[in-house]
C-alpha positions as a printed Julia matrix, in Angstrom:
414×3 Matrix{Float64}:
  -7.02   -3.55  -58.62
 -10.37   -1.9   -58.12
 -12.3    -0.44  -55.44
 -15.5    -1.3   -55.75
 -18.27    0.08  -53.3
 -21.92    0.91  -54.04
 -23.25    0.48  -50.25
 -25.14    2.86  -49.06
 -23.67    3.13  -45.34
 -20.74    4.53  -46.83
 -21.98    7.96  -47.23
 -21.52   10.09  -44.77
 -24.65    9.77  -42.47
 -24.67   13.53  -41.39
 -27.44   13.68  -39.04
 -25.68   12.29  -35.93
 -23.24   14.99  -36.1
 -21.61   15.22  -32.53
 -21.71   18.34  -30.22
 -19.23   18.29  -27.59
 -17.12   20.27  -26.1
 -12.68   20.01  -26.41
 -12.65   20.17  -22.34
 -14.96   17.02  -21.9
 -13.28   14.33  -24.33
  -9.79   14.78  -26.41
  -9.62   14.26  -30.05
  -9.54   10.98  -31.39
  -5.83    9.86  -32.38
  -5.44    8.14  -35.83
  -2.38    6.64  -36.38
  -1.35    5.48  -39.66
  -2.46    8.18  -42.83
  -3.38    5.27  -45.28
  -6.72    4.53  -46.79
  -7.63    3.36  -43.2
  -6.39    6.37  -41.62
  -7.7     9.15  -44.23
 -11.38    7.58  -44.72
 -11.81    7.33  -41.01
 -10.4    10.74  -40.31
 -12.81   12.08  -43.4
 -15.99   10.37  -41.67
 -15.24   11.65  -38.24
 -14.22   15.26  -39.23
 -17.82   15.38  -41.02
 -19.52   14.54  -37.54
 -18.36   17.26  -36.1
 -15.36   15.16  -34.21
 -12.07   16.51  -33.73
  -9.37   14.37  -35.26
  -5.21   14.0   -34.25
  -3.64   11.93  -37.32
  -0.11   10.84  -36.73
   2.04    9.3   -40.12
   5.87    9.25  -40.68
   4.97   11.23  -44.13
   3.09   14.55  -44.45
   0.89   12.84  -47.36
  -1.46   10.32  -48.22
  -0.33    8.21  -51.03
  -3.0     6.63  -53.32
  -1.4     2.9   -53.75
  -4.16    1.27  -55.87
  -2.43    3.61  -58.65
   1.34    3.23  -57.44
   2.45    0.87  -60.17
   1.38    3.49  -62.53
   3.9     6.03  -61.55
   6.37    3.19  -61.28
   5.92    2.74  -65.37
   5.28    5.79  -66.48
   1.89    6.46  -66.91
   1.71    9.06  -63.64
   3.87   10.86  -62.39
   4.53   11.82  -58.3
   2.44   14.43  -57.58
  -0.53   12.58  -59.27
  -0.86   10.15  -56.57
   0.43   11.85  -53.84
  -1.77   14.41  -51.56
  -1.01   16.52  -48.4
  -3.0    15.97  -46.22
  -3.73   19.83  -45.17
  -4.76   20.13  -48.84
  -7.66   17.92  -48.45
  -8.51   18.24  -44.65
  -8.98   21.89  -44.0
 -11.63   21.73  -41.12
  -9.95   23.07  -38.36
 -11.13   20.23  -36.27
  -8.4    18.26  -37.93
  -4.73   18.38  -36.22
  -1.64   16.72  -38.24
   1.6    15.28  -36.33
   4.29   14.22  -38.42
   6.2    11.43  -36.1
   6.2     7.75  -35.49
   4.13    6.31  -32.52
   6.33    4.12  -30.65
   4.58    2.34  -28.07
   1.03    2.97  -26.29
   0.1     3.02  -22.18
  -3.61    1.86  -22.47
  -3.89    2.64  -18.44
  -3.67    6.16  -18.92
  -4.97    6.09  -22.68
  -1.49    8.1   -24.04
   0.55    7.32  -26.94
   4.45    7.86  -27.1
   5.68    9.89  -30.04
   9.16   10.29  -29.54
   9.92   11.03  -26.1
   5.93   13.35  -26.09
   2.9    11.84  -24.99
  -0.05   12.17  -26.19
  -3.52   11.58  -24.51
  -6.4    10.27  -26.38
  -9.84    9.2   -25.2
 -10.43    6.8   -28.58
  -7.47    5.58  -30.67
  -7.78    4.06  -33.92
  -4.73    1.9   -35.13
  -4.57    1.83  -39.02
  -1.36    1.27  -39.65
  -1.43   -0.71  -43.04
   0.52   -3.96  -43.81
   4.47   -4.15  -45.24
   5.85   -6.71  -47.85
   5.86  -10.43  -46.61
   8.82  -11.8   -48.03
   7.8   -15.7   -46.58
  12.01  -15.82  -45.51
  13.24  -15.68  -48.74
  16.9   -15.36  -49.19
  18.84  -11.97  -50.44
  15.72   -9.78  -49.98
  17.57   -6.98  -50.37
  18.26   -7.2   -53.95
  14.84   -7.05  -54.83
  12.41   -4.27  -55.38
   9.03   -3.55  -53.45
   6.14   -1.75  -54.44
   4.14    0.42  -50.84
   5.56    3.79  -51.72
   6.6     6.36  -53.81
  10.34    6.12  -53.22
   9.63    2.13  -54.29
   7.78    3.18  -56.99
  10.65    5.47  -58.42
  13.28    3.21  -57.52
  12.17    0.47  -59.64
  10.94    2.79  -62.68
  15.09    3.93  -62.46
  16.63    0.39  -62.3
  14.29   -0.67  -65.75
  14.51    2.12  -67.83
  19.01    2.33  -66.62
  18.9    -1.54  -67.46
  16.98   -1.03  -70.24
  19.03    1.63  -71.96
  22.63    0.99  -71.08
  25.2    -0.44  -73.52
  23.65   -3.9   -73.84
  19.87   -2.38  -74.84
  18.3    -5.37  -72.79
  16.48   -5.99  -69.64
  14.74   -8.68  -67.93
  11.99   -8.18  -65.22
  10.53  -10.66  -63.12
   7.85  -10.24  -61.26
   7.06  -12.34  -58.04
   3.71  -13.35  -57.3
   0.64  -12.73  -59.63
  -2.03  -11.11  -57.13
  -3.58   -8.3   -58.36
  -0.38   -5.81  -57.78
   1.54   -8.65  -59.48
  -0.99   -8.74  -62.03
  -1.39   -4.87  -62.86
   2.77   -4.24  -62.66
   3.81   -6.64  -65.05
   1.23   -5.59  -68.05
   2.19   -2.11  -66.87
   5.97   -3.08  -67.59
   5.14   -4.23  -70.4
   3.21   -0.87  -71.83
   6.28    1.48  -70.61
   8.89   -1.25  -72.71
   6.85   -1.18  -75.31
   6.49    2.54  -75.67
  10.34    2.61  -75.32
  11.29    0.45  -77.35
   9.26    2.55  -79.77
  11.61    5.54  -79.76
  14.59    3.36  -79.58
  13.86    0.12  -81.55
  17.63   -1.42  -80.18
  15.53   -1.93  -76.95
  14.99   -5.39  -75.95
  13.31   -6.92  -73.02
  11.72   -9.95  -71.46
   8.92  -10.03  -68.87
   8.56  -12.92  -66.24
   5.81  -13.64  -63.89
   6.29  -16.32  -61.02
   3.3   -17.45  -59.33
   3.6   -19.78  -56.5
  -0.03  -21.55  -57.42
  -1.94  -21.79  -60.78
  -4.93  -19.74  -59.72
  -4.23  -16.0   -60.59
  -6.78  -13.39  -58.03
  -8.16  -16.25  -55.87
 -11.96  -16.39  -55.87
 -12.3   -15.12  -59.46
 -14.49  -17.38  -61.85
 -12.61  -19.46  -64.07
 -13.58  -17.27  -67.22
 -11.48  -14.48  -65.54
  -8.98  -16.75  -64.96
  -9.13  -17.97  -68.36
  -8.73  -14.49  -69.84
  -5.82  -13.47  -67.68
  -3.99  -16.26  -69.1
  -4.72  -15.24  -72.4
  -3.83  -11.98  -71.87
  -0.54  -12.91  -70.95
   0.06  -15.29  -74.03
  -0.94  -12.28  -76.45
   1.99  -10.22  -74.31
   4.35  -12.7   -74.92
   4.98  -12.42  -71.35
   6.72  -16.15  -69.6
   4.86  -17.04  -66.9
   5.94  -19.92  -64.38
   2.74  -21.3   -62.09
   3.14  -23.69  -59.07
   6.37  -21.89  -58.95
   7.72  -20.53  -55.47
  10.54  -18.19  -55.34
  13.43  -19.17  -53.05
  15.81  -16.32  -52.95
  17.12  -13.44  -55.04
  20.34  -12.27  -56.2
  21.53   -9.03  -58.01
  21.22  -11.01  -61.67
  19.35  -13.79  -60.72
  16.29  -14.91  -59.56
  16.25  -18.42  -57.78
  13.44  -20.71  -57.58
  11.74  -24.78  -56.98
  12.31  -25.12  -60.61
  16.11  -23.4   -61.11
  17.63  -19.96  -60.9
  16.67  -17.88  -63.91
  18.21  -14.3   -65.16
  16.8   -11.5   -63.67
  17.96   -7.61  -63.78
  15.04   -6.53  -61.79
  13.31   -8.51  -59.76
  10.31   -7.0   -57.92
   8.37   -8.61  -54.63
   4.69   -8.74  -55.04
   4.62  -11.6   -52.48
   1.65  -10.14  -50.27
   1.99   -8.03  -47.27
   1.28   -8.5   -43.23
  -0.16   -6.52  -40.71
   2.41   -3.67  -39.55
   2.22   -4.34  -36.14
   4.95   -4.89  -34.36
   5.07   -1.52  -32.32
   1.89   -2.86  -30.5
   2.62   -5.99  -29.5
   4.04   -5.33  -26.14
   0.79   -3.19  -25.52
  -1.98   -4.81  -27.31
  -2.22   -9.02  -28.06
  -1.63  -10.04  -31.56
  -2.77  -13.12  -33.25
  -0.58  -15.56  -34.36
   0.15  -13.57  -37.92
   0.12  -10.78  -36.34
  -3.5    -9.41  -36.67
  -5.1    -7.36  -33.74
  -8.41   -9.34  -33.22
 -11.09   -7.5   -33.05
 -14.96   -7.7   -33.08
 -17.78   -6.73  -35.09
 -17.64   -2.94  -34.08
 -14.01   -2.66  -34.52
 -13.24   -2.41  -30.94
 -10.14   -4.26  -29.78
 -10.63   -7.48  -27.73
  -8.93   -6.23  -25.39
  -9.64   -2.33  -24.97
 -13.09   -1.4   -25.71
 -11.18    2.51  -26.34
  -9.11    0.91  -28.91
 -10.38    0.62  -32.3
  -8.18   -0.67  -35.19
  -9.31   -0.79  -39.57
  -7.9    -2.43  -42.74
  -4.78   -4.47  -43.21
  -4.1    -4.81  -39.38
  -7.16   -6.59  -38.03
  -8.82   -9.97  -38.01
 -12.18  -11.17  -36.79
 -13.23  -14.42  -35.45
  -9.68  -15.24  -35.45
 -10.1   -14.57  -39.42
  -7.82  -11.41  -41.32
 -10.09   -9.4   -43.33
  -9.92   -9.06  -47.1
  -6.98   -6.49  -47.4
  -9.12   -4.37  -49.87
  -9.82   -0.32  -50.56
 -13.51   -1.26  -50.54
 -13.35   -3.01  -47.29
 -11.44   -0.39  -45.43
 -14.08    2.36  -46.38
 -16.87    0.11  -45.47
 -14.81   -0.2   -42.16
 -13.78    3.6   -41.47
 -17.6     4.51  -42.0
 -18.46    1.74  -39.71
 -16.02    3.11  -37.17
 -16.7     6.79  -37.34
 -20.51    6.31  -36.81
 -19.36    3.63  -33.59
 -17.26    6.25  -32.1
 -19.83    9.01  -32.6
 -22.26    7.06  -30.8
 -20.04    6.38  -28.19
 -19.3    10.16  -27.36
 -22.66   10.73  -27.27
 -23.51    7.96  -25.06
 -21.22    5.15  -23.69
 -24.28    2.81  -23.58
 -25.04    2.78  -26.8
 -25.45    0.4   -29.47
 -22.91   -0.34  -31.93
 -23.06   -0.93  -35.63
 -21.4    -4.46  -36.47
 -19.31   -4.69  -39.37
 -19.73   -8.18  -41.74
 -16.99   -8.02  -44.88
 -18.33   -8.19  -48.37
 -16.71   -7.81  -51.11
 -19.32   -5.88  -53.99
 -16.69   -6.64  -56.94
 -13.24   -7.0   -58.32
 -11.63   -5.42  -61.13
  -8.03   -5.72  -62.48
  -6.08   -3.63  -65.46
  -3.98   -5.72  -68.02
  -2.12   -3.08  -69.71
  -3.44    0.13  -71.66
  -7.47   -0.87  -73.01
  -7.28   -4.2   -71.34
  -8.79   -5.28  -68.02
 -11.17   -8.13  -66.29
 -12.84   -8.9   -63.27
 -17.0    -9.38  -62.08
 -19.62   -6.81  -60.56
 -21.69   -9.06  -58.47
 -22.24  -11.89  -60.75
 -21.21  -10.33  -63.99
 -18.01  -10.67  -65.57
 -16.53   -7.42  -67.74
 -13.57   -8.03  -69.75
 -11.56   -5.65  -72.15
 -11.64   -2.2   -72.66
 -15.29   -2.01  -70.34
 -13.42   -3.5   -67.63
 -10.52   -0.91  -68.1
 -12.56    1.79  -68.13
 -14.34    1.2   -65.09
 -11.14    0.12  -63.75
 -10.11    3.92  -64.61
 -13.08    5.93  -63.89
 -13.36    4.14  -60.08
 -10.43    5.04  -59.14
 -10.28    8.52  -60.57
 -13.79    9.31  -58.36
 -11.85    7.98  -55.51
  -8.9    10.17  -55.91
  -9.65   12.9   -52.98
  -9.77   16.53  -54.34
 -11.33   17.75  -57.69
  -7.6    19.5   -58.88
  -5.79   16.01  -57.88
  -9.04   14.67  -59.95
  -8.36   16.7   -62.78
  -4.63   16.08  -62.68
  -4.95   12.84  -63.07
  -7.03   12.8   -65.55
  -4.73   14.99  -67.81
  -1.79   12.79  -67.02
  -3.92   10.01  -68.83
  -4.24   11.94  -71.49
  -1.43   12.46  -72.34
  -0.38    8.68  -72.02
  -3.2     8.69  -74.66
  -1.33   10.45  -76.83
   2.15   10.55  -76.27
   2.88    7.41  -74.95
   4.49    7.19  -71.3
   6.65    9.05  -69.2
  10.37    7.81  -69.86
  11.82   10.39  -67.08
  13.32    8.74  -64.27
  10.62   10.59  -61.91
């Protein structure tokens, strides 16, 4: 799926750079190294405003692209960035570790059994898979990271080429990740089953309603169904998954056959660790209001997947967690500066949606406009490749495309 974001605000508005000095205020504390996480850190750093980022990894991992790697068209290293490689300021401080509660009296954070003080936190801590208590979990694949992503490219291409040459994929829920895996399945078995014609496979989407990327026009929807009749791909609508076992898939309708069966189900906030410290709405959101602030702690700020406003989540979009982290960086500059002064609000909007069906293929709208085939697809591409930080990682990227181009995927296990 697409970030799309042509809002001016986003750039980097670099003449209220802050001046300050390390002895009167500590750096602000990011925790969570995400989209959330990185933009934010990326806005503050270029105000002048020393930054503490905390993440269990010691990279930033670009999702929007993480079913590519999972079928071969990327590899690893494509999508995955240190984050010394990109933040280099010397404002900017790294902790590998996992925060594991907060003391909002005397504004520290517990990493481990080390504190650490802050005078503004920002929780970004993304969402996890929502598996809506389905049954045997555990026998089914996930897509948030790159040992997910390789996990599940291994268990197609093993099923795929063992003794029996056939494999059958289902793919739960048809959201955009839904969506954009399964056509991406599709291209890898394809190009397989191209060097070794004894390959067979079948492709199965399950989609719990019969309205594929809610609040799409019904031309898009239109063409996404015909995209997935010129695939030959099954797809089951008004269909809700009930449980999963190693071969099987069970559902309202009956249990079908299933080798691999991946969870695109949606995600939740990640917010558990917080919930003794900070109140949580009923899903799980941190409320907070216009200027990001907690309800609660006007020192707490949170971004992306985790919040909700007006009692309402926020679209769990790349476009509206940059909007957010630029919002946020100029708030908290404002508020070192002065802590009197007037806040920017944030409003969501959504500037467009775009969404990849397999290699040349893609649809979605820009405002009004719809763009379908390979337009869509290519804007689809070149988005996300201008959003990729770094021009090397840019350029890697790029090459790895190219060589899809022309030599089909990769059909390594990594």
């Amino acid at each position: 799926m697409s970030i799309l974001y042509f809002d001016e605000k986003v750039k980097v508005k670099r003449l209220n750079m802050v001046k300050w000095s390390p002895m009167e205020h500590m750096p602000v504390v990011i925790v969570g190294g995400g989209f959330a996480g990185v933009f934010t850190a990326k806005y503050l750093l270029s105000r002048g405003i020393s930054v503490v980022l905390i993440s269990e990894t010691n990279h930033f991992t670009f999702i929007p692209l993480l079913h590519e790697v999972a079928t071969g068209a990327l590899i690893s290293h494509d999508v995955t960035f240190e984050y010394k490689q990109f933040f280099r300021s010397k404002l900017f401080r790294f902790i590998r570790g996992r925060v594991t509660s907060i003391d909002r009296e005397h504004k520290q954070i517990l990493i481990g059994d080390k504190k650490l003080a802050y005078d503004f936190l920002i929780i970004a801590t993304g969402s996890i898979t929502h598996f809506f208590s389905m049954k045997g979990v555990e026998h089914a694949f996930v897509l948030k990271n790159m040992d997910d992503a390789i996990a599940l490219k291994r268990a197609i291409l093993t099923k795929a080429q063992d003794v029996d040459r056939h494999v059958c994929v289902s793919v739960v829920g048809g959201g955009p990740t839904g969506l954009e895996l399964i056509f991406d399945i599709d291209k890898m078995l394809r190009s397989l089953k191209k060097k070794d014609p004894e390959t067979n496979y079948d492709l199965r989407l399950i989609h719990a309603t019969d309205i594929f990327c809610r609040g799409e026009v019904d031309a898009v929807q239109q063409y996404i169904v015909h995209a997935f009749q010129k695939a030959g791909i099954e797809v089951l609508c008004s269909v809700t998954a009930l449980g999963v076992t190693p071969s099987e898939v069970q559902t309202t309708i009956g249990s079908f056959h299933s080798d691999v069966t991946v969870m695109c189900t949606g995600v939740k906030p990640n917010t558990d660790v917080f919930k003794e410290t900070l109140k949580l709405d009923e899903r799980g959101h941190i409320p907070v209001y216009n200027t990001l602030q907690s309800v609660e702690d006007p020192s707490v700020f949170a971004l992306g997947d985790v919040i909700s406003i007006n009692n309402e989540p926020v679209p769990k979009l790349a476009q509206t967690t940059v909007r957010e982290a630029s919002i946020l960086a100029e708030n908290i500059s404002r508020l070192i500066l002065s802590s009197k002064a007037q806040l920017e609000s944030y409003q969501p909007k959504i500037v467009g949606m775009l969404f990849s069906l397999g290699y040349g293929d893609g649809v979605g709208t820009i405002g009004p406009v719809m763009v379908k085939g390979i337009l869509a697809w290519y804007l689809w591409r070149t988005i996300y490749l201008f959003k990729i930080p770094g021009l090397n990682n840019k350029l890697r990227v790029a090459f790895s495309w190219t060589m899809d181009l022309f030599q089909g995927r990769n059909l390594t296990e990594f």
